[in-house]
N, CA, C and O atoms as a printed pandas DataFrame, in Angstrom:
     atom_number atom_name residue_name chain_id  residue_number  x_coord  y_coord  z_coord
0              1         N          UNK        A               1   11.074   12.462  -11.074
1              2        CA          UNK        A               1    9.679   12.713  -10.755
2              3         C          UNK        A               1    8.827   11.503  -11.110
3              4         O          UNK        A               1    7.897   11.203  -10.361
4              5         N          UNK        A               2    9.067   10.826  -12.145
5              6        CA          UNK        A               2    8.585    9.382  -12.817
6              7         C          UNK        A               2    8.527    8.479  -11.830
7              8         O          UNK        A               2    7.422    8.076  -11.465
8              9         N          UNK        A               3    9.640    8.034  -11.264
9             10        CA          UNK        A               3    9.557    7.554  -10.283
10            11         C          UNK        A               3    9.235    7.636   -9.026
11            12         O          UNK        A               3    9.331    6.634   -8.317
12            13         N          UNK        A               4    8.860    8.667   -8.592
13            14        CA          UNK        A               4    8.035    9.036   -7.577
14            15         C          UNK        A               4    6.523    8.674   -7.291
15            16         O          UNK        A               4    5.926    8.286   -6.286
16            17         N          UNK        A               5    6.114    8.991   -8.720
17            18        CA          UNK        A               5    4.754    8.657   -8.969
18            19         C          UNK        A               5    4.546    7.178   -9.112
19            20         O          UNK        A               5    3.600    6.617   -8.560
20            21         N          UNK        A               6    5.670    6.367  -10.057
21            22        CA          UNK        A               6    5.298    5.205   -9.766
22            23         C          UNK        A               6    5.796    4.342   -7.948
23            24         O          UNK        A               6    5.066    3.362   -7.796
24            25         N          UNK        A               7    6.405    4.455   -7.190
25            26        CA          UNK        A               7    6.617    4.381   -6.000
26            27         C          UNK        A               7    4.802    4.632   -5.354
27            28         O          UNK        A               7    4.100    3.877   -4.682
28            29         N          UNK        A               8    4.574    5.769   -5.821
29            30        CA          UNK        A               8    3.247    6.271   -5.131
30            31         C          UNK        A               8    2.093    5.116   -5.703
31            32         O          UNK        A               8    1.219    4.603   -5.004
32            33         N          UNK        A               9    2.285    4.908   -6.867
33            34        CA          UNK        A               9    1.426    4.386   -7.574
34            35         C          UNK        A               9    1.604    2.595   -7.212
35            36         O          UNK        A               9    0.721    1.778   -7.470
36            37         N          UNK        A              10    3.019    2.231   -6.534
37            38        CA          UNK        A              10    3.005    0.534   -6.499
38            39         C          UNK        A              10    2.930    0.645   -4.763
39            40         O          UNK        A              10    3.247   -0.310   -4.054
40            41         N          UNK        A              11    2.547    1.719   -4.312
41            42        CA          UNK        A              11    2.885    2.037   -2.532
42            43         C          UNK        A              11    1.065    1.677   -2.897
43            44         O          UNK        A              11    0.886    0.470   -3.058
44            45         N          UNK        A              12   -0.231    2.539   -3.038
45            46        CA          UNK        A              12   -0.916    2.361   -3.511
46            47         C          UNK        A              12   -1.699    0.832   -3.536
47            48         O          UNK        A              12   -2.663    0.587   -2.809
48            49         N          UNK        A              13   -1.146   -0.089   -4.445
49            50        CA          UNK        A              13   -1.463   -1.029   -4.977
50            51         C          UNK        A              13   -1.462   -1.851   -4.009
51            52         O          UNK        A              13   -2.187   -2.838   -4.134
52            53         N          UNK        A              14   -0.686   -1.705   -2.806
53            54        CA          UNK        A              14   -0.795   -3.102   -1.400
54            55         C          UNK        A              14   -2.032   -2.420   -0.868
55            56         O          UNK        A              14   -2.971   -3.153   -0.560
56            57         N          UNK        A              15   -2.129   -1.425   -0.753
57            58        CA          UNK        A              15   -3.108   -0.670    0.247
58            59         C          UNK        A              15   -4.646   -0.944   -0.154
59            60         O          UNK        A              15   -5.505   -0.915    0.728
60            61         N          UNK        A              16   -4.941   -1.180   -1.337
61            62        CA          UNK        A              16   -5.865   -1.246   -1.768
62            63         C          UNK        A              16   -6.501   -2.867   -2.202
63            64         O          UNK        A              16   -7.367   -3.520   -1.620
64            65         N          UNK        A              17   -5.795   -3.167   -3.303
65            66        CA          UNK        A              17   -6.463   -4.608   -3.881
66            67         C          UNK        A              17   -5.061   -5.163   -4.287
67            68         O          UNK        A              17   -4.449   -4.948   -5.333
68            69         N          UNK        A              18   -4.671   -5.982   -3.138
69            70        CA          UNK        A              18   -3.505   -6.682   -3.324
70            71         C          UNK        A              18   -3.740   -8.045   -4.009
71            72         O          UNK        A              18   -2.972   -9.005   -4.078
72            73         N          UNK        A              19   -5.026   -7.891   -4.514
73            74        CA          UNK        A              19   -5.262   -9.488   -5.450
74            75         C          UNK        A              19   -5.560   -9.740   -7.081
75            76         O          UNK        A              19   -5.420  -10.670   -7.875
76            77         N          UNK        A              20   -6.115   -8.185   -7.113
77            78        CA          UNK        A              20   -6.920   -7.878   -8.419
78            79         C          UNK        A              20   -6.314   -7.926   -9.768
79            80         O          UNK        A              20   -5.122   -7.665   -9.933
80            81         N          UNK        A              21   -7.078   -8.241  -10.700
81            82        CA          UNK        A              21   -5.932   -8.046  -11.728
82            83         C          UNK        A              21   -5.514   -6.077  -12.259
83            84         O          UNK        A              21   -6.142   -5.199  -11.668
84            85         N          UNK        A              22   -4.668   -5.751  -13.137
85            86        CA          UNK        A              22   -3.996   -4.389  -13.067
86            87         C          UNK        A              22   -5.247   -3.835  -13.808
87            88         O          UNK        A              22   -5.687   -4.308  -14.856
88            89         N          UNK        A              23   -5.643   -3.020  -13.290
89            90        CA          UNK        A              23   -6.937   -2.238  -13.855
90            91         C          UNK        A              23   -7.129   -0.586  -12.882
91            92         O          UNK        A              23   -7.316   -0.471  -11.671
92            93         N          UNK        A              24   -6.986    0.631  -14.030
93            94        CA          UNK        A              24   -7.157    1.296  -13.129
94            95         C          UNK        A              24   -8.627    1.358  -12.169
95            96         O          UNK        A              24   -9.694    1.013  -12.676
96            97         N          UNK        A              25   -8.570    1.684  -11.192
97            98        CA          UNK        A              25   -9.941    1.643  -10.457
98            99         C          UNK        A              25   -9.847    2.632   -9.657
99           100         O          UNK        A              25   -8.952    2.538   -8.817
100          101         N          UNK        A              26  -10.703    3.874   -9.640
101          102        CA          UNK        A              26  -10.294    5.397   -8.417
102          103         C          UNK        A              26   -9.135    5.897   -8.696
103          104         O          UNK        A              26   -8.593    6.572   -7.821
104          105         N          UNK        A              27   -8.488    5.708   -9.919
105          106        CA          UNK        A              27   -7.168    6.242  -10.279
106          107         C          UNK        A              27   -5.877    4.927   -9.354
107          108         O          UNK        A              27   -4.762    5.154   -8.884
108          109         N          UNK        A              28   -6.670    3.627   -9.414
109          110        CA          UNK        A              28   -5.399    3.069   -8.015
110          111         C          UNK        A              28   -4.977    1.714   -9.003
111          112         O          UNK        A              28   -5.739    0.748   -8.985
112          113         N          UNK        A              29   -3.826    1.680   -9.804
113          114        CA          UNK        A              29   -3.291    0.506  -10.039
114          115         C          UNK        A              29   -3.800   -0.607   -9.264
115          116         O          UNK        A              29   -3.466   -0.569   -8.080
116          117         N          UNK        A              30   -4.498   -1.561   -9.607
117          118        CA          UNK        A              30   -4.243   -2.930   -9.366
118          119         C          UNK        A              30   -3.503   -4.045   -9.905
119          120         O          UNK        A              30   -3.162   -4.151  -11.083
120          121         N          UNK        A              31   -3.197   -5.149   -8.670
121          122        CA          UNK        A              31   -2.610   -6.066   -9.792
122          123         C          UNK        A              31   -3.043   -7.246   -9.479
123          124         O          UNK        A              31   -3.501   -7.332   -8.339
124          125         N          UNK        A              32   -3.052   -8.452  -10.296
125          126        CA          UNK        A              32   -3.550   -9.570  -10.377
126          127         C          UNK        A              32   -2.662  -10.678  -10.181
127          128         O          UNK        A              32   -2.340  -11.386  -11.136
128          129         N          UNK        A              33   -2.169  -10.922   -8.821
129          130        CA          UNK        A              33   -0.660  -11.736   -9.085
130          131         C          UNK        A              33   -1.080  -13.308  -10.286
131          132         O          UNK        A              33   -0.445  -13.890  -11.165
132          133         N          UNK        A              34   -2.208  -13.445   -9.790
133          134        CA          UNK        A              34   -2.170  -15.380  -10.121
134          135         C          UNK        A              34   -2.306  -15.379  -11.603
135          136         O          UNK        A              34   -2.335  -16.416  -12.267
136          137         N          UNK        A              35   -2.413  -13.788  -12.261
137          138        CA          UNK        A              35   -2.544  -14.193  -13.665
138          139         C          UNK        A              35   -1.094  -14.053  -14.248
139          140         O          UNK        A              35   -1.012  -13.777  -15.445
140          141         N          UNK        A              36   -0.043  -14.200  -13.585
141          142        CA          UNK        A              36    1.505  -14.446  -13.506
142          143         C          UNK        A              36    1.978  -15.744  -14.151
143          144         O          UNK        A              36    3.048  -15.924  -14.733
144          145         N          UNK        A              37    0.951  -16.652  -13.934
145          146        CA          UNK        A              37    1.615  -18.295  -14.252
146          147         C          UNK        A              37    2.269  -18.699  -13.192
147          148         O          UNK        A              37    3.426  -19.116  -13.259
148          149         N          UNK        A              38    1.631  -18.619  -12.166
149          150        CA          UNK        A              38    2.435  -18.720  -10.756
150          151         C          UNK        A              38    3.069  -20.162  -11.052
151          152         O          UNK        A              38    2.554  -20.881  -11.909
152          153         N          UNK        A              39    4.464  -20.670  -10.155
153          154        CA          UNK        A              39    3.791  -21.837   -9.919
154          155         C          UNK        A              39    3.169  -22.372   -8.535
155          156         O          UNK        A              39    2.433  -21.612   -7.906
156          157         N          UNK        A              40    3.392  -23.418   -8.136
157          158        CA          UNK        A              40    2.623  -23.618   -6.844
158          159         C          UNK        A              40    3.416  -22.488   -5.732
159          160         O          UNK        A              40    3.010  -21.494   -5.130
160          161         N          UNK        A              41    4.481  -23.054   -5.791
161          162        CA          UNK        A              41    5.610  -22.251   -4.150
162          163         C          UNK        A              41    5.520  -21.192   -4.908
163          164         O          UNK        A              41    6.527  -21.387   -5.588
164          165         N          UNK        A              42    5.105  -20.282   -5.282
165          166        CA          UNK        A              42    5.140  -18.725   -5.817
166          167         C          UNK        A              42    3.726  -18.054   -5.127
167          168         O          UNK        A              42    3.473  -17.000   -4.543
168          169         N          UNK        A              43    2.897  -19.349   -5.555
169          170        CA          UNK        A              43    1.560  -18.846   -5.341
170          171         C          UNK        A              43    1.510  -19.168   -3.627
171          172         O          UNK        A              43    0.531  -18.617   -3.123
172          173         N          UNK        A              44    2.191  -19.792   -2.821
173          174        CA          UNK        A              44    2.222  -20.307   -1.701
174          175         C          UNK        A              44    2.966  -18.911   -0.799
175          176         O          UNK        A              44    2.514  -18.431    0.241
176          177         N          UNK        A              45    4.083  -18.505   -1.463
177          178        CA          UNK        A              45    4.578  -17.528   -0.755
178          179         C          UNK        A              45    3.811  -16.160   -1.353
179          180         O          UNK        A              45    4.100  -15.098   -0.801
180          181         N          UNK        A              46    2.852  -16.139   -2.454
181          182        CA          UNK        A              46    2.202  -14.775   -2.408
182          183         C          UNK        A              46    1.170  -14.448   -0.954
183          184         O          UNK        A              46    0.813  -13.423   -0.374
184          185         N          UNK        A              47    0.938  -15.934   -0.761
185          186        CA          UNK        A              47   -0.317  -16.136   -0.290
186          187         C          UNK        A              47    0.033  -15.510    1.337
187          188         O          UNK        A              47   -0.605  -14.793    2.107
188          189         N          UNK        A              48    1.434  -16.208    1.408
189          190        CA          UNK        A              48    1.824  -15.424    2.954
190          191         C          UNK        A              48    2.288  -14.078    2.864
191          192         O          UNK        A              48    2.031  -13.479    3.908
192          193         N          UNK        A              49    2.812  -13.445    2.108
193          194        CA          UNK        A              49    2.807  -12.007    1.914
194          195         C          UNK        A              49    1.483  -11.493    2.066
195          196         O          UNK        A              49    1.056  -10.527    2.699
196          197         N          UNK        A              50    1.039  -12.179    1.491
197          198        CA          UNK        A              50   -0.627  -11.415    1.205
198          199         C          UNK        A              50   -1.129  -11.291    3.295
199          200         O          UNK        A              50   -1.108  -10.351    4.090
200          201         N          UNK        A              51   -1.475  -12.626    3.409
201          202        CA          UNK        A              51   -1.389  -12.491    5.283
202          203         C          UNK        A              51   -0.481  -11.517    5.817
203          204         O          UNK        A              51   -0.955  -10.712    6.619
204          205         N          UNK        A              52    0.741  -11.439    5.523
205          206        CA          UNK        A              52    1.766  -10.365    6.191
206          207         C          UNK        A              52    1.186   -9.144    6.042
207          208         O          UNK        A              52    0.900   -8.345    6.934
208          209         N          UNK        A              53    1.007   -9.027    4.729
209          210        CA          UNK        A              53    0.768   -7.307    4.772
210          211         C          UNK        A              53   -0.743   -7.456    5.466
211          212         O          UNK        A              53   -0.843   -6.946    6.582
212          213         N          UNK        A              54   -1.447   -7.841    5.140
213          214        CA          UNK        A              54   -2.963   -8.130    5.963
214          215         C          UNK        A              54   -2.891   -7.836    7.625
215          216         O          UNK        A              54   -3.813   -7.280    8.222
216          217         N          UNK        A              55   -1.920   -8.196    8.134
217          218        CA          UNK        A              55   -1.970   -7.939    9.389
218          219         C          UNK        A              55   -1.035   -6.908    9.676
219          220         O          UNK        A              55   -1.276   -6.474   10.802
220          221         N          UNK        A              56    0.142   -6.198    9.028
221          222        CA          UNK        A              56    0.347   -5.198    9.196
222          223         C          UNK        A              56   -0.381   -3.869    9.065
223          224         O          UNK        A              56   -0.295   -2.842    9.739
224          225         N          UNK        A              57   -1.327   -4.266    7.711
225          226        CA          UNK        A              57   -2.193   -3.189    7.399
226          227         C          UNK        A              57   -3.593   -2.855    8.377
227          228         O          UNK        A              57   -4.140   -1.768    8.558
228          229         N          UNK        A              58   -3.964   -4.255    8.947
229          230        CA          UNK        A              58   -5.422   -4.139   10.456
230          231         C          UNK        A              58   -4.322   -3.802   11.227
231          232         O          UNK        A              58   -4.943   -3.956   12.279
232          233         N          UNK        A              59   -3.087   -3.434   11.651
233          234        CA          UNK        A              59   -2.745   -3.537   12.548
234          235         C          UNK        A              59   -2.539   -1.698   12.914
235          236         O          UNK        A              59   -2.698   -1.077   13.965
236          237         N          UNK        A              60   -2.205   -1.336   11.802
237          238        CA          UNK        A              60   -1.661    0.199   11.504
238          239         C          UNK        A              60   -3.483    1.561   11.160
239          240         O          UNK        A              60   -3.819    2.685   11.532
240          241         N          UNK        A              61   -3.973    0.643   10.427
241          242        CA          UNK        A              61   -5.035    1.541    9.504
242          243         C          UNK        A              61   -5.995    1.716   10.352
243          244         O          UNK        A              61   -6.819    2.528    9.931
244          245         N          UNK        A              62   -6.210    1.329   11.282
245          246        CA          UNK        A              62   -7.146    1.474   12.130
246          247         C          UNK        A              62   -6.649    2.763   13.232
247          248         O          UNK        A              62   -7.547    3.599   13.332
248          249         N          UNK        A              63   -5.801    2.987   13.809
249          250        CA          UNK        A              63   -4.747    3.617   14.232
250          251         C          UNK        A              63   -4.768    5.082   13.436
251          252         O          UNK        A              63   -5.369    6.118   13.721
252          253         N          UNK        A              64   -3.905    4.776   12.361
253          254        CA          UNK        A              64   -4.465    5.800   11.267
254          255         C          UNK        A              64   -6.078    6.995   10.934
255          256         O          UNK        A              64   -6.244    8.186   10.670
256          257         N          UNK        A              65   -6.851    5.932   11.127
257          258        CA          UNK        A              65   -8.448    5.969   10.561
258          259         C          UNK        A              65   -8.520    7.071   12.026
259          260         O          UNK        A              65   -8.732    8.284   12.029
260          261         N          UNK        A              66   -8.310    6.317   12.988
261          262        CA          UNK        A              66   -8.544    7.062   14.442
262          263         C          UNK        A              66   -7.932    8.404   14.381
263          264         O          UNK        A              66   -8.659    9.397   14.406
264          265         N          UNK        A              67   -6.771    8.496   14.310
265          266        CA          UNK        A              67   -6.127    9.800   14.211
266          267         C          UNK        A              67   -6.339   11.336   13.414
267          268         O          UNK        A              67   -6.156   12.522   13.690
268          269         N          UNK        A              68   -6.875   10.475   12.179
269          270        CA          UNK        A              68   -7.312   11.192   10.922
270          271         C          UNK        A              68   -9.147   11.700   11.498
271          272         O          UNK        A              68   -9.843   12.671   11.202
272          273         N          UNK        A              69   -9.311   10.878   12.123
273          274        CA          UNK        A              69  -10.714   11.529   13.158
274          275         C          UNK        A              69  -10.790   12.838   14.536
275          276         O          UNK        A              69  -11.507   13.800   14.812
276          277         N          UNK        A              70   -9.759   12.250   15.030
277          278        CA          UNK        A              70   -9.057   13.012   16.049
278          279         C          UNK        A              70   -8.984   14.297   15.340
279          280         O          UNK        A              70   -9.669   15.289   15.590
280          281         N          UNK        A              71   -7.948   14.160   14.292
281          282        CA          UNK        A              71   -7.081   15.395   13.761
282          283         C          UNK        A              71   -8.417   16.550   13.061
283          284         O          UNK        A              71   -8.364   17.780   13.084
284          285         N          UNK        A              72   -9.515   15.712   12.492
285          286        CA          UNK        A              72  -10.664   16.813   12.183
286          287         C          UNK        A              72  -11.360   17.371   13.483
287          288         O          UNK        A              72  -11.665   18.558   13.596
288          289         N          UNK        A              73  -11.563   16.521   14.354
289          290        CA          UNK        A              73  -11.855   16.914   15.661
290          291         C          UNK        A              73  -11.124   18.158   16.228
291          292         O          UNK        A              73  -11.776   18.822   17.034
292          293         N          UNK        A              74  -10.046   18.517   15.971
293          294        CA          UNK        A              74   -8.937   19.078   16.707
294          295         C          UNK        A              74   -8.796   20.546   15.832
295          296         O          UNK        A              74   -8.391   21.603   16.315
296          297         N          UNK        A              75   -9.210   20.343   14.510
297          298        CA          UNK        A              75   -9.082   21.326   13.507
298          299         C          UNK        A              75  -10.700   22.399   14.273
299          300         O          UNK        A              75  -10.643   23.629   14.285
300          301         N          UNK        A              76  -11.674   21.808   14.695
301          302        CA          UNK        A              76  -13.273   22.488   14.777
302          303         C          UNK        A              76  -12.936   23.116   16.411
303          304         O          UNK        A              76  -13.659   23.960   16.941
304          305         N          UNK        A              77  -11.949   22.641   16.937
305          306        CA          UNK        A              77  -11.893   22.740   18.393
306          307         C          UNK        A              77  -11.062   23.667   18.820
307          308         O          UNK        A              77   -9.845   23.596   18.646
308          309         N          UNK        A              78  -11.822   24.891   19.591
309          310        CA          UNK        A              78  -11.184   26.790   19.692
310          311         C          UNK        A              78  -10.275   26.418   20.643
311          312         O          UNK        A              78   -9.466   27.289   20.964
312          313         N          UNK        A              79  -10.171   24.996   21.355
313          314        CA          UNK        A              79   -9.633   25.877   22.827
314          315         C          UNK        A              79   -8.263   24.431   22.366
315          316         O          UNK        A              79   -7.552   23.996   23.273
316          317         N          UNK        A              80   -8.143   23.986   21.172
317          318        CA          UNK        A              80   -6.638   23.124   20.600
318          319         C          UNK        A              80   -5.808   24.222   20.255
319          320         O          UNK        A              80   -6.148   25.152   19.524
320          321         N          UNK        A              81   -4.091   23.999   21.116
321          322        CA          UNK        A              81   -3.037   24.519   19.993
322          323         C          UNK        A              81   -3.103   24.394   19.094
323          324         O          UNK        A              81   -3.855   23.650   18.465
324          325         N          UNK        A              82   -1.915   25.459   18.566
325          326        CA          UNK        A              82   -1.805   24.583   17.259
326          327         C          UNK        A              82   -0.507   23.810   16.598
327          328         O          UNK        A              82   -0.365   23.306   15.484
328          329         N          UNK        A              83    0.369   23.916   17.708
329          330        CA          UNK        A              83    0.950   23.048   18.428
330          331         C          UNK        A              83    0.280   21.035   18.238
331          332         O          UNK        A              83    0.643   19.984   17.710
332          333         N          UNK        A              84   -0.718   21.516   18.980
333          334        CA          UNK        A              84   -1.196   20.364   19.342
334          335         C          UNK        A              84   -1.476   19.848   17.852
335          336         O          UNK        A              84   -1.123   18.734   17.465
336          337         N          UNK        A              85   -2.183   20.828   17.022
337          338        CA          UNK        A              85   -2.996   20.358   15.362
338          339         C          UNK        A              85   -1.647   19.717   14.731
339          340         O          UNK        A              85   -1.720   18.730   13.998
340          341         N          UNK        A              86   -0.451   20.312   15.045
341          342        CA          UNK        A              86    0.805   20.115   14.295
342          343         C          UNK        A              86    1.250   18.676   14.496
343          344         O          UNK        A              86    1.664   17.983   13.567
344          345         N          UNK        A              87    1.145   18.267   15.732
345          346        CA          UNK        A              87    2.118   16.961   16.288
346          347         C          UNK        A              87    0.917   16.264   15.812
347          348         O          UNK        A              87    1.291   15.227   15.263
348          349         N          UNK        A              88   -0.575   16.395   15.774
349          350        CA          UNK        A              88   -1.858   15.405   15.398
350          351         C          UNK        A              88   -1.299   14.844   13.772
351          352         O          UNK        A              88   -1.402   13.673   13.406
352          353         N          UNK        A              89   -0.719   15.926   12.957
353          354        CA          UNK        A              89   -0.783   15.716   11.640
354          355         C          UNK        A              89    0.472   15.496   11.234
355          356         O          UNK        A              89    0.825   15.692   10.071
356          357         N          UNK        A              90    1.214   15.087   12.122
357          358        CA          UNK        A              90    2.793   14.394   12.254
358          359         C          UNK        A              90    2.578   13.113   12.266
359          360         O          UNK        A              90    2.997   12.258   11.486
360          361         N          UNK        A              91    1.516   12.948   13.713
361          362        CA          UNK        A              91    1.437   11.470   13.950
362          363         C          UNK        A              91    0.768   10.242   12.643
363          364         O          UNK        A              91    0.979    9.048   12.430
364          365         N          UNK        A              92   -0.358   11.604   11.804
365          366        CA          UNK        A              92   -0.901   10.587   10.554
366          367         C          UNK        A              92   -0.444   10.634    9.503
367          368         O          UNK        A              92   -1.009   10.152    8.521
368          369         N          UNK        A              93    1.070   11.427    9.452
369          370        CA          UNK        A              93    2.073   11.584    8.448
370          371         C          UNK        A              93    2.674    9.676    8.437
371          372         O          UNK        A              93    2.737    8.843    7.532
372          373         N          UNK        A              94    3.088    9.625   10.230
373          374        CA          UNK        A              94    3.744    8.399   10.030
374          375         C          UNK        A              94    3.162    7.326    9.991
375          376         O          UNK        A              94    3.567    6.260    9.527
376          377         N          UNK        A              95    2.168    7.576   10.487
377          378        CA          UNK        A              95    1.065    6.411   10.164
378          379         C          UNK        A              95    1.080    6.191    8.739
379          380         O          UNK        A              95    1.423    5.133    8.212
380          381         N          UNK        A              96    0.706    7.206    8.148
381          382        CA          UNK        A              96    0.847    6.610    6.381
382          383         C          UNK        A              96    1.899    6.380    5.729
383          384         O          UNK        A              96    1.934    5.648    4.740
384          385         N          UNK        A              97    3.126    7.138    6.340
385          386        CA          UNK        A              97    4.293    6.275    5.780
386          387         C          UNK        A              97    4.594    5.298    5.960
387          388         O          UNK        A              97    5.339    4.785    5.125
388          389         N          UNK        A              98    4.095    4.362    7.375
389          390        CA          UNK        A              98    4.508    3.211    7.391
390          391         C          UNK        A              98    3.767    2.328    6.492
391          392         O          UNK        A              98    4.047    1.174    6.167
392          393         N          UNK        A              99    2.916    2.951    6.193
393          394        CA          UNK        A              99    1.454    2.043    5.394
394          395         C          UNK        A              99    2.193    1.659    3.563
395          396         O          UNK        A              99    1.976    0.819    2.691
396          397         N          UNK        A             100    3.289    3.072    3.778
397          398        CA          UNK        A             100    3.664    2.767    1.888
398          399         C          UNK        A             100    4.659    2.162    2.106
399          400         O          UNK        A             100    4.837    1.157    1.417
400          401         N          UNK        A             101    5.608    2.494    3.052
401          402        CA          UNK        A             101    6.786    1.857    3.319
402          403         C          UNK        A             101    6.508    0.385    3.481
403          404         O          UNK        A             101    7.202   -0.303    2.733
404          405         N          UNK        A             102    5.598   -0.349    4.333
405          406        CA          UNK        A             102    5.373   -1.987    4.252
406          407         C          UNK        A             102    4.633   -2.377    3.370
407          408         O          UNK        A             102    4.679   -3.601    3.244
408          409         N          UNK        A             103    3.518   -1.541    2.247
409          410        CA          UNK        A             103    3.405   -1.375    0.861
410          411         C          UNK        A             103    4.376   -1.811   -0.195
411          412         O          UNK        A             103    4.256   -2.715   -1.022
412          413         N          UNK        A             104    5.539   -0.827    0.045
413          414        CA          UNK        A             104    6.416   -1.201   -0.829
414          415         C          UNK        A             104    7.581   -2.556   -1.133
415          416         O          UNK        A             104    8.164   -3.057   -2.094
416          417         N          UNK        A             105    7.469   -2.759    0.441
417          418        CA          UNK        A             105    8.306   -3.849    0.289
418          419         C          UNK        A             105    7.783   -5.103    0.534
419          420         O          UNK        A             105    8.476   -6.113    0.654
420          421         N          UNK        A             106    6.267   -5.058    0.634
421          422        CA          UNK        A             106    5.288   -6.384    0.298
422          423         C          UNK        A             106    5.342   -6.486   -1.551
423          424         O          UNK        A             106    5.178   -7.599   -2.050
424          425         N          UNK        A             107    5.532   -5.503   -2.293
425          426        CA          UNK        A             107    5.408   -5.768   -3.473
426          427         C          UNK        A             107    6.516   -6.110   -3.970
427          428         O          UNK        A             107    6.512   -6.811   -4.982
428          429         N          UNK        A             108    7.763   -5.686   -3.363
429          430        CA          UNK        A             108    9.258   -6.191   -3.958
430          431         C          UNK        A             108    9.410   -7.376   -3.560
431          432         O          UNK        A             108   10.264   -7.877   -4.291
432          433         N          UNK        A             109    8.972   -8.300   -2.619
433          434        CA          UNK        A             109    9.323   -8.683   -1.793
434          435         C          UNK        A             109    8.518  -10.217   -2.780
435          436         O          UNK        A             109    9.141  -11.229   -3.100
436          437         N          UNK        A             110    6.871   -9.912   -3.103
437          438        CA          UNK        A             110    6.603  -10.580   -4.473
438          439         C          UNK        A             110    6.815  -10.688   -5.768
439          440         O          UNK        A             110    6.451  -11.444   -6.669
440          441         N          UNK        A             111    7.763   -9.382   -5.610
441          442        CA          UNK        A             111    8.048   -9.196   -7.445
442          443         C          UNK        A             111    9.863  -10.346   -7.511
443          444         O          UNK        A             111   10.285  -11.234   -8.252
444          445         N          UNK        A             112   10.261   -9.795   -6.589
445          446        CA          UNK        A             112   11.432  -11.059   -6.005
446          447         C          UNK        A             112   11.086  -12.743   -6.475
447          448         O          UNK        A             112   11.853  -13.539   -7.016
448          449         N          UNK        A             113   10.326  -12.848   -6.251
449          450        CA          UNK        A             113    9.732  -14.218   -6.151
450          451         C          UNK        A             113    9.561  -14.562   -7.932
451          452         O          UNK        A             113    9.449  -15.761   -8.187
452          453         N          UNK        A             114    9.542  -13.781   -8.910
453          454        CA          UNK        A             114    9.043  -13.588  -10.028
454          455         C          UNK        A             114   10.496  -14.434  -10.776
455          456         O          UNK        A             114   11.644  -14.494  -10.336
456          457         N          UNK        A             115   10.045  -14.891  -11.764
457          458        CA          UNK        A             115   10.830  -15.062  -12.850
458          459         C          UNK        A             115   11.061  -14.274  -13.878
459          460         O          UNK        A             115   10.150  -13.480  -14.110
460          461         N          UNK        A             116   12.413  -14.212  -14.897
461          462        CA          UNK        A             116   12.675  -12.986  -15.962
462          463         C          UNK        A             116   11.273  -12.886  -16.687
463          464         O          UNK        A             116   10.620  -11.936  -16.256
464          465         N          UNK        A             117   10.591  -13.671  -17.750
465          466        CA          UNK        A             117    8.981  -13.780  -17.729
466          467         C          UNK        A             117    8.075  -13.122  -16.991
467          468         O          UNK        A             117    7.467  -12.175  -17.489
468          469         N          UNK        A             118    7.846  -13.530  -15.675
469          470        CA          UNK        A             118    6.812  -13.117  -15.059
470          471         C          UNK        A             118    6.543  -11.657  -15.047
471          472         O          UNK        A             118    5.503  -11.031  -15.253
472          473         N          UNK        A             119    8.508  -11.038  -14.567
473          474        CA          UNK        A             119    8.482   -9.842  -14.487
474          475         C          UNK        A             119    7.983   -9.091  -16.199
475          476         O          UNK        A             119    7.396   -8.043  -16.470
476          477         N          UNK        A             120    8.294   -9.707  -16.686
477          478        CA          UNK        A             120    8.184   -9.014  -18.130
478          479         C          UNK        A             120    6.531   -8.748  -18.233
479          480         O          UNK        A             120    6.121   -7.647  -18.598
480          481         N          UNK        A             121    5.499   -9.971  -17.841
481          482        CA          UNK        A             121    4.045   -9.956  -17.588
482          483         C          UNK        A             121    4.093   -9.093  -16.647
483          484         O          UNK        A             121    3.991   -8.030  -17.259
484          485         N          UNK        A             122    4.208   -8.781  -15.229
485          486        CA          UNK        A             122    4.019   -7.805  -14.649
486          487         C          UNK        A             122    4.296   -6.387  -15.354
487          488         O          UNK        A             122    3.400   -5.610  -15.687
488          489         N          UNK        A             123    5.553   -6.186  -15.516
489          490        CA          UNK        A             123    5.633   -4.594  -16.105
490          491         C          UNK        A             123    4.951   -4.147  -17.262
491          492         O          UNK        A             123    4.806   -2.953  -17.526
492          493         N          UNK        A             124    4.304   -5.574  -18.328
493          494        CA          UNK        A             124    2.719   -4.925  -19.546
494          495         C          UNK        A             124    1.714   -4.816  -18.666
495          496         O          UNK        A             124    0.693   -4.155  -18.855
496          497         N          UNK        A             125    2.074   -5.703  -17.315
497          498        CA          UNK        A             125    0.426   -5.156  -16.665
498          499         C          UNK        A             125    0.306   -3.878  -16.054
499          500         O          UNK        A             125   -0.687   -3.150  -16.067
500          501         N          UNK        A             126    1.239   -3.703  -15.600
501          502        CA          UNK        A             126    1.588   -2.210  -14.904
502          503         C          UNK        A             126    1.368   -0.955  -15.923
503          504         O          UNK        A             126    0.391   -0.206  -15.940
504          505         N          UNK        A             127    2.167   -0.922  -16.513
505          506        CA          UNK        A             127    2.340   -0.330  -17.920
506          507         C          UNK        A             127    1.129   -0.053  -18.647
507          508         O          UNK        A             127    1.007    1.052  -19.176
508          509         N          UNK        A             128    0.010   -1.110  -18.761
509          510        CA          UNK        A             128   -0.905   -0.352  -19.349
510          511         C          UNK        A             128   -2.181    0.673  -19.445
511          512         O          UNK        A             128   -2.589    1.049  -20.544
C-alpha cells in the first residue's frame, strides 16, 4: 500500500512542479532537481527531460481538461446514455494514466542520471 502512495505521490510530482525544490504544496511533493549538485551533463539532460515531459504533458492535458468538461456536460444531460457517461469516464481514466505513466518514467528516467549521493539527497528530500 506504501508504495502505491508513493508511485501516486512521485506520478504527482512531474504533473505539477517538475522544478521546485521538495516542499509539500496542496498536499503535492515537489522536487528541486538543481539543488542535487548537478553537474553540467546532468543538469543538461534534466533540462531535456524537463522539455520531454513538457510536451507530452501540452500534448495530453489539454485533451484531458476537454474531456473532463465533456464528461460534466454529459452527467447534466437527460437525453446521454449511460453507456455513453461510462466510455466518457474511460476515456479520462486513460488520459490520466498516461499523464502518471510518462510522470513516472520522466522521474526514473532523472533519478537514473543521479549518482549514489545524489540519490541519497533526493530520498532526505522526498522523505521529509
Amino acid at each position: 500500500m506504501k508504495i502505491i502512495n508513493i508511485v501516486a505521490v512521485i506520478s504527482m510530482i512531474m504533473f505539477t512542479f517538475p522544478n521546485c525544490s521538495a516542499f509539500a504544496e496542496n498536499g503535492t511533493l515537489v522536487i528541486r532537481w538543481s539543488s542535487l549538485n548537478l553537474d553540467p551533463w546532468q543538469q543538461k539532460r534534466i533540462k531535456l527531460l524537463d522539455y520531454q515531459w513538457k510536451q507530452i504533458n501540452n500534448s495530453i492535458r489539454p485533451i484531458l481538461i476537454r474531456d473532463q468538461e465533456k464528461f460534466k456536460k454529459m452527467l447534466l444531460n437527460p437525453n446521454i446514455s449511460e453507456d455513453e457517461i461510462r466510455e466518457q469516464q474511460r476515456q479520462i481514466f486513460i488520459k490520466q494514466e498516461q499523464l502518471r505513466y510518462h510522470a513516472l518514467e520522466n522521474f526514473l528516467a532523472k533519478r537514473r542520471l543521479l549518482n549514489e549521493k545524489q540519490r541519497e539527497l533526493l530520498h532526505d528530500m522526498i522523505s521529509k
